[in-house]
C-alpha positions as a Markdown table, in Angstrom:
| # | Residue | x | y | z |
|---|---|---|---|---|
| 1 | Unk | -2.6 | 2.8 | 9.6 |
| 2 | Unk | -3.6 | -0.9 | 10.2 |
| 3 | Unk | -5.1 | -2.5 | 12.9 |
| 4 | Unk | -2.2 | -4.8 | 15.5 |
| 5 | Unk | -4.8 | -6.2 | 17.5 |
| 6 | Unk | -8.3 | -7.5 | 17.4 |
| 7 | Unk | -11.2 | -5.8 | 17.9 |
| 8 | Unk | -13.3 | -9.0 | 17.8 |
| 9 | Unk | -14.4 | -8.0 | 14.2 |
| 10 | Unk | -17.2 | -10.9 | 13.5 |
| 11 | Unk | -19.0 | -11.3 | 10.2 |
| 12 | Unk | -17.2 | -7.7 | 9.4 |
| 13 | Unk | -14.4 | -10.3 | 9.5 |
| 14 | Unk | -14.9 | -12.9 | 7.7 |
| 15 | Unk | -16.6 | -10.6 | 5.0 |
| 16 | Unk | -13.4 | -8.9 | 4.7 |
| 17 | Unk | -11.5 | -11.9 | 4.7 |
| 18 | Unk | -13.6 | -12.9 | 1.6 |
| 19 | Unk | -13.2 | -10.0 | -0.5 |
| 20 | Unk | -9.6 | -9.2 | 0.1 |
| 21 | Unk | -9.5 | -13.0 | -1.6 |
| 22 | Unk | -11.7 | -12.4 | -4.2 |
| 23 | Unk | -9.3 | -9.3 | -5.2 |
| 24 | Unk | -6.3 | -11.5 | -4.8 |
| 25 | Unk | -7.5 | -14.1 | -7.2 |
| 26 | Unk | -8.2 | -11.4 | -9.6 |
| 27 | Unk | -4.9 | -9.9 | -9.2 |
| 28 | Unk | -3.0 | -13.5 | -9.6 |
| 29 | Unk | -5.3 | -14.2 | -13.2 |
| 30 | Unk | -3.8 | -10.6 | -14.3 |
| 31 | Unk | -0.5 | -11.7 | -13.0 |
| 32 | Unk | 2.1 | -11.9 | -16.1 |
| 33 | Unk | 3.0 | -15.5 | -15.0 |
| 34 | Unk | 5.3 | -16.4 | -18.6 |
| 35 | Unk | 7.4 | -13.0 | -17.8 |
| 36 | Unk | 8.1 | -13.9 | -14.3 |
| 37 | Unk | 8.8 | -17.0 | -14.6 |
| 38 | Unk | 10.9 | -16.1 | -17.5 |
| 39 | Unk | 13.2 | -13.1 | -16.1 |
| 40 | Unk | 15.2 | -14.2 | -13.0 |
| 41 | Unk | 15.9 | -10.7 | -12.8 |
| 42 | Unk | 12.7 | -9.7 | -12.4 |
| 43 | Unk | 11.9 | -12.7 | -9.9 |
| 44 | Unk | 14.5 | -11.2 | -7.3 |
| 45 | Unk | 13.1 | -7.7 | -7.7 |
| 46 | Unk | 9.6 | -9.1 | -6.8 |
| 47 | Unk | 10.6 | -11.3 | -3.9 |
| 48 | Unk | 13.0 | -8.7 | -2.7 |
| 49 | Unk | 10.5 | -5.9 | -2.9 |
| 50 | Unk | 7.8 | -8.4 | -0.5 |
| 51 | Unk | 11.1 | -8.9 | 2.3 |
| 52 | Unk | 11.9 | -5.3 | 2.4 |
| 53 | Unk | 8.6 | -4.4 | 2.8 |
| 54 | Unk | 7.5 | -7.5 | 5.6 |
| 55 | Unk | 10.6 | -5.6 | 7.2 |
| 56 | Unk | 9.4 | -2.3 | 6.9 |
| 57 | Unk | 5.6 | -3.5 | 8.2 |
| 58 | Unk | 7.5 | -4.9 | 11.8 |
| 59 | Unk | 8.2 | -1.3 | 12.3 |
| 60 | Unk | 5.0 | 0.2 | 13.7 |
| 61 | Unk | 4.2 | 2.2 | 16.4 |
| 62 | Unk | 0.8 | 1.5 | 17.8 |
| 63 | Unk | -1.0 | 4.5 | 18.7 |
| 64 | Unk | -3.6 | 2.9 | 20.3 |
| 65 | Unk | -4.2 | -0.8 | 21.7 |
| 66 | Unk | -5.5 | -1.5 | 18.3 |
| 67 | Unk | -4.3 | 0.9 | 15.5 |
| 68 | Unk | -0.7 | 1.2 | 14.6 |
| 69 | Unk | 0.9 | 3.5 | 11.8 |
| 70 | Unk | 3.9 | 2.7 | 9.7 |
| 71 | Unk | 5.0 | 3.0 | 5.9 |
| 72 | Unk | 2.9 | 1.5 | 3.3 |
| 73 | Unk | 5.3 | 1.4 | 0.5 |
| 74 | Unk | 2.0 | 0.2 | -1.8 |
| 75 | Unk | 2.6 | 2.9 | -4.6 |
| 76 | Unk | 6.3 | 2.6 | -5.2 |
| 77 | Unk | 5.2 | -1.2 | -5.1 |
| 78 | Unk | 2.1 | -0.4 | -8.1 |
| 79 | Unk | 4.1 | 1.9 | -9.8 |
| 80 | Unk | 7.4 | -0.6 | -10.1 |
| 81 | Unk | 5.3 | -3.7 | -10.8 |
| 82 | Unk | 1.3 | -2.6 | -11.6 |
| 83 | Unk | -1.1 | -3.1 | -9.3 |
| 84 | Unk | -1.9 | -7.3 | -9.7 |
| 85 | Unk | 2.1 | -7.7 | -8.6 |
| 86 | Unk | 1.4 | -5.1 | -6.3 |
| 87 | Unk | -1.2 | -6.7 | -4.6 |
| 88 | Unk | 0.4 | -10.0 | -4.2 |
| 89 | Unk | 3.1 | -8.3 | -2.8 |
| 90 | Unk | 1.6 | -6.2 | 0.0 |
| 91 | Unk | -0.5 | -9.4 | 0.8 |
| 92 | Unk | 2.2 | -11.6 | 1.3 |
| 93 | Unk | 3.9 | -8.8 | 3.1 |
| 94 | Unk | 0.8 | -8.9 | 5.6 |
| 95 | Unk | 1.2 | -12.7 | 5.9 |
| 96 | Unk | 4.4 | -11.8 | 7.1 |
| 97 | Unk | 3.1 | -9.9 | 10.0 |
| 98 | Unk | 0.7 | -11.8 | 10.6 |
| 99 | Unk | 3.2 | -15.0 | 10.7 |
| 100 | Unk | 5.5 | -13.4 | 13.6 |
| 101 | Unk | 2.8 | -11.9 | 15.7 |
| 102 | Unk | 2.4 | -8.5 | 14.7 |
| 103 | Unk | -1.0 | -8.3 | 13.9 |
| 104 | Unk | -4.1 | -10.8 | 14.5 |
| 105 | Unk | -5.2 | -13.7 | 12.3 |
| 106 | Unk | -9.1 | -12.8 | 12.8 |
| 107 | Unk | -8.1 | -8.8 | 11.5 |
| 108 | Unk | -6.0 | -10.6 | 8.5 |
| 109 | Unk | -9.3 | -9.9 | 6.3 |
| 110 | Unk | -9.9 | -6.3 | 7.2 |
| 111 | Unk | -6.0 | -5.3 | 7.5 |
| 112 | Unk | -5.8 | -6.8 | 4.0 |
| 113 | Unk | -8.5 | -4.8 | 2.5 |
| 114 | Unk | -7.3 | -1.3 | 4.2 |
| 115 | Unk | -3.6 | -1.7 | 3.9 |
| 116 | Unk | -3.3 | -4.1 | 0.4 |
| 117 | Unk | -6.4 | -3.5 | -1.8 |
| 118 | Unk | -7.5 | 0.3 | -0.7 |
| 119 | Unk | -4.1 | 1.8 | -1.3 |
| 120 | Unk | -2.4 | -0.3 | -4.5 |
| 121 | Unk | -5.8 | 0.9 | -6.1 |
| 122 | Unk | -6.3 | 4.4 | -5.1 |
| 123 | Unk | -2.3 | 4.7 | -6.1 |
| 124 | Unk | -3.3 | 2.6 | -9.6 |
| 125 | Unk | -5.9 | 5.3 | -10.2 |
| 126 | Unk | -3.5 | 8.3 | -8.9 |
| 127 | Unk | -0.8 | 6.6 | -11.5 |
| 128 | Unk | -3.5 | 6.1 | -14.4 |
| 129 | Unk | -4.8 | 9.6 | -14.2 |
| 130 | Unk | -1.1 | 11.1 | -14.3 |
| 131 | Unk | -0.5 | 8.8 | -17.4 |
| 132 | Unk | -3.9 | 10.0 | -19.5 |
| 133 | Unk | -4.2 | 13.6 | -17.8 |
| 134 | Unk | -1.3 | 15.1 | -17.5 |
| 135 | Unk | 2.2 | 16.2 | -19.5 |
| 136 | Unk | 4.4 | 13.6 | -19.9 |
| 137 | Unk | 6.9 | 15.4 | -17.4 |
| 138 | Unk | 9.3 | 13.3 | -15.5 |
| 139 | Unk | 8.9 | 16.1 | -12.3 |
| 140 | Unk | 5.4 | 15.4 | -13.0 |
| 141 | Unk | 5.3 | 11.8 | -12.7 |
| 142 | Unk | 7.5 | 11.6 | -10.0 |
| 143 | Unk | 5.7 | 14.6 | -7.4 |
| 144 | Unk | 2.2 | 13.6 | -8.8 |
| 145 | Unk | 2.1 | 9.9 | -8.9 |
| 146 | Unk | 4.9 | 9.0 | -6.6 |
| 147 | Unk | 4.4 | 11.5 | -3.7 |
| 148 | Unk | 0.7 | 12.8 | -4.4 |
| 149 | Unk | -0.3 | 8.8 | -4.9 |
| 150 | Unk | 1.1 | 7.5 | -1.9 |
| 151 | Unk | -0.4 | 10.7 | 0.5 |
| 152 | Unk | -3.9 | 9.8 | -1.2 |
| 153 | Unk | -3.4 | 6.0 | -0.7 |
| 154 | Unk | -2.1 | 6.3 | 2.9 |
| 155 | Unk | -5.6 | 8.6 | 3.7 |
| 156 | Unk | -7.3 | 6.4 | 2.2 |
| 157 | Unk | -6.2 | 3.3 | 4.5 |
| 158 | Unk | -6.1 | 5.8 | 7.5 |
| 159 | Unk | -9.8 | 6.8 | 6.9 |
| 160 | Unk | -11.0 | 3.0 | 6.5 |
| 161 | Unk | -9.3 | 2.5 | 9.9 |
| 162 | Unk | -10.9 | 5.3 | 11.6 |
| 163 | Unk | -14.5 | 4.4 | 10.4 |
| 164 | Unk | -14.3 | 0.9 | 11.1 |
| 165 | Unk | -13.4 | 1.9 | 14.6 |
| 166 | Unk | -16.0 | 4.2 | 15.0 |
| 167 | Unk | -18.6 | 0.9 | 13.6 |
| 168 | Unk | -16.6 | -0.8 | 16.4 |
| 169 | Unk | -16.3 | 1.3 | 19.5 |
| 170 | Unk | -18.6 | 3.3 | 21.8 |
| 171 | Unk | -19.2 | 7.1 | 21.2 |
| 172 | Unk | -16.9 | 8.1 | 24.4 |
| 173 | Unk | -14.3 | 5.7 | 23.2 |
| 174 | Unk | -14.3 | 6.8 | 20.1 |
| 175 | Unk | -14.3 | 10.6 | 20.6 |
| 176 | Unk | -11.1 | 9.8 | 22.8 |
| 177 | Unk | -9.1 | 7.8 | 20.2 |
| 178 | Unk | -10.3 | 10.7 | 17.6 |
| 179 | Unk | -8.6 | 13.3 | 19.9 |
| 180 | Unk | -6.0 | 11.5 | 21.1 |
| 181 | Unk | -4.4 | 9.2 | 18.0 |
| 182 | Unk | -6.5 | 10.1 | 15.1 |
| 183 | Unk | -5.1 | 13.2 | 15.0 |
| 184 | Unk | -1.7 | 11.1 | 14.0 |
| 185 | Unk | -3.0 | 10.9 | 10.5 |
| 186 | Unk | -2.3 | 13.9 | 9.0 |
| 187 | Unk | 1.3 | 13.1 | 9.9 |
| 188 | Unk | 1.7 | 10.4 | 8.3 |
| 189 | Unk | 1.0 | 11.7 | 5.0 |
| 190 | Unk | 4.2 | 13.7 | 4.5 |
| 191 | Unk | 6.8 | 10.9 | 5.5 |
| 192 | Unk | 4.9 | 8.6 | 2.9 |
| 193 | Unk | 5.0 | 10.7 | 0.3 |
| 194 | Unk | 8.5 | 11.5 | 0.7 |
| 195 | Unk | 9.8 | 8.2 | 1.0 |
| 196 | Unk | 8.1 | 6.6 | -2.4 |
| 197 | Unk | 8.9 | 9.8 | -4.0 |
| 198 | Unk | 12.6 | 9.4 | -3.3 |
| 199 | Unk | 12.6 | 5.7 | -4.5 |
| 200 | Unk | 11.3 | 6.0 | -6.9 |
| 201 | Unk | 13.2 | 9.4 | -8.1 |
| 202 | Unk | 16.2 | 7.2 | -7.4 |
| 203 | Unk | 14.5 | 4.2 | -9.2 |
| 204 | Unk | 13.8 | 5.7 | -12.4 |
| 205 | Unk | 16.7 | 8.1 | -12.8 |
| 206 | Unk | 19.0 | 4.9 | -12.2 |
| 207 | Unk | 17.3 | 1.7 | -12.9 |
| 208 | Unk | 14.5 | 2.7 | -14.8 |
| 209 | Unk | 13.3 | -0.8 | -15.8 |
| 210 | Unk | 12.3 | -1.7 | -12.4 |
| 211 | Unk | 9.8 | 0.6 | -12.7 |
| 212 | Unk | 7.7 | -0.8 | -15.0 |
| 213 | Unk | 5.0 | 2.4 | -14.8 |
| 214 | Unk | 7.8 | 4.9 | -16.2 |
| 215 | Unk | 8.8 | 4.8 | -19.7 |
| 216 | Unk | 12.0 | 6.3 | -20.3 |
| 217 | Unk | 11.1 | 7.1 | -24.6 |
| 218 | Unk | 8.0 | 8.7 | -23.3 |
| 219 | Unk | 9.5 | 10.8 | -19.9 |
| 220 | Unk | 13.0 | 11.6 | -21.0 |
| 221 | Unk | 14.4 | 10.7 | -24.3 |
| 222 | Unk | 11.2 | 13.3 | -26.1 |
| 223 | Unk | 12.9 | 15.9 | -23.7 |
C-alpha cells in the first residue's frame, strides 16, 4: 500500500521527507560505487531493475481516494542487489511516480519511508535471519526469504499506511476505510509473495549472479 493522494500530511511530512533522506544518504555511502562503475553488466541490471519496477508502481488500484495497492518488488530488489542498492532503487522508482502524476509531491516523504525504507529493511532482516538461522537449503531460501520476506515487508508497508491514516482521519472515517479497504491487505500478501518468490526461483536457478544474496557454493554445489 502507498498513499496516491495527499492527505495534507504537515510536519508529519516534512519529518518524513527528512528521514527517508537521511536513510538514502546512508544507503548511497554503503553503495559499492568502484563495482558499479566497473561492471557494465551490472549497471544495466540496476537501472533495468528501477524501470521495470517505476512500471510496475503505475499499476495501482486505489482503494480509497488516498491509499492504493500494488506490487512492491523491494525484496527481490534487496535480495538481487542488498539493501543500499535496494533502496536507491525503490526511491528512484517513487520519483518516477511521483514525476508522472501518480502520487503527490507533499506524500513523497512518507510514501518513501512506508514503501522504500520499511520494506527493503524488514526484507534485509527476513534475508539476514535466513542466512545466520537457518539450513543452507535452496527451498529454504527461496520460500523463506523470497516469499515469507516479501509477505512480511508488504504488512509492514500496509500497516504504516493504515496507522498514519488513522493519525489522519476522523474515528467514523476511519472505521469506514477499515471496513471497507483495509480489509484489502490481507490480499495482498499472497500475490507478493508469489511473485518475488518466482523471480527469484527463476533468478537463481538461471542467472544466479544477479542475485547477489544467493551463493551458488553455499546453496547448491554442497548439495
Amino acid at each position: 500500500m502507498s498513499f496516491s493522494a495527499s492527505i495534507d500530511p504537515g510536519a508529519l511530512g516534512w519529518m518524513g521527507l527528512v528521514f527517508w533522506i537521511l536513510f538514502l544518504i546512508l544507503a548511497l555511502f554503503r553503495v559499492p560505487w568502484k563495482i558499479l562503475f566497473r561492471e557494465v553488466g551490472l549497471q544495466h541490471l540496476f537501472l533495468g531493475s528501477v524501470l521495470l519496477v517505476a512500471f510496475l508502481w503505475q499499476l495501482r488500484a486505489d482503494i480509497s481516494f488516498t491509499v492504493s495497492i500494488h506490487l512492491l518488488l523491494a525484496t527481490t530488489l534487496t535480495l538481487m542487489f542488498y539493501w543500499p542498492m535496494a533502496l536507491v532503487a525503490t526511491s528512484l522508482a517513487l520519483l518516477v511516480t511521483a514525476l508522472t502524476g501518480r502520487s503527490e509531491w507533499d506524500m513523497l516523504g512518507i510514501n518513501g519511508l512506508v514503501v522504500c525504507v520499511l520494506p527493503v529493511f524488514v526484507s534485509h532482516w527476513v534475508w539476514r535471519w535466513v542466512d545466520r538461522k537457518l539450513p543452507a537449503n535452496f527451498f529454504i531460501f527461496v520460500l523463506v526469504a523470497g516469499g515469507v520476506g516479501a509477505a512480511a515487508a508488504t504488512l509492514s508497508s500496509g500497516l504504516a499506511v493504515i496507522a498514519i491514516t488513522w493519525f489522519y482521519t476522523s474515528g467514523y472515517e476511519f472505521t469506514r476505510l477499515a471496513n471497507e479497504y483495509f480489509l484489502f491487505l490481507p490480499l495482498t500478501l499472497p500475490p507478493e509473495a508469489v511473485v518475488n518468490g518466482m523471480i527469484i526461483t527463476g533468478l537463481t536457478a538461471f542467472m544466479p549472479d544477479w542475485v547477489r544474496a544467493f551463493d551458488p557454493q553455499r546453496y547448491l554445489d554442497e548439495k
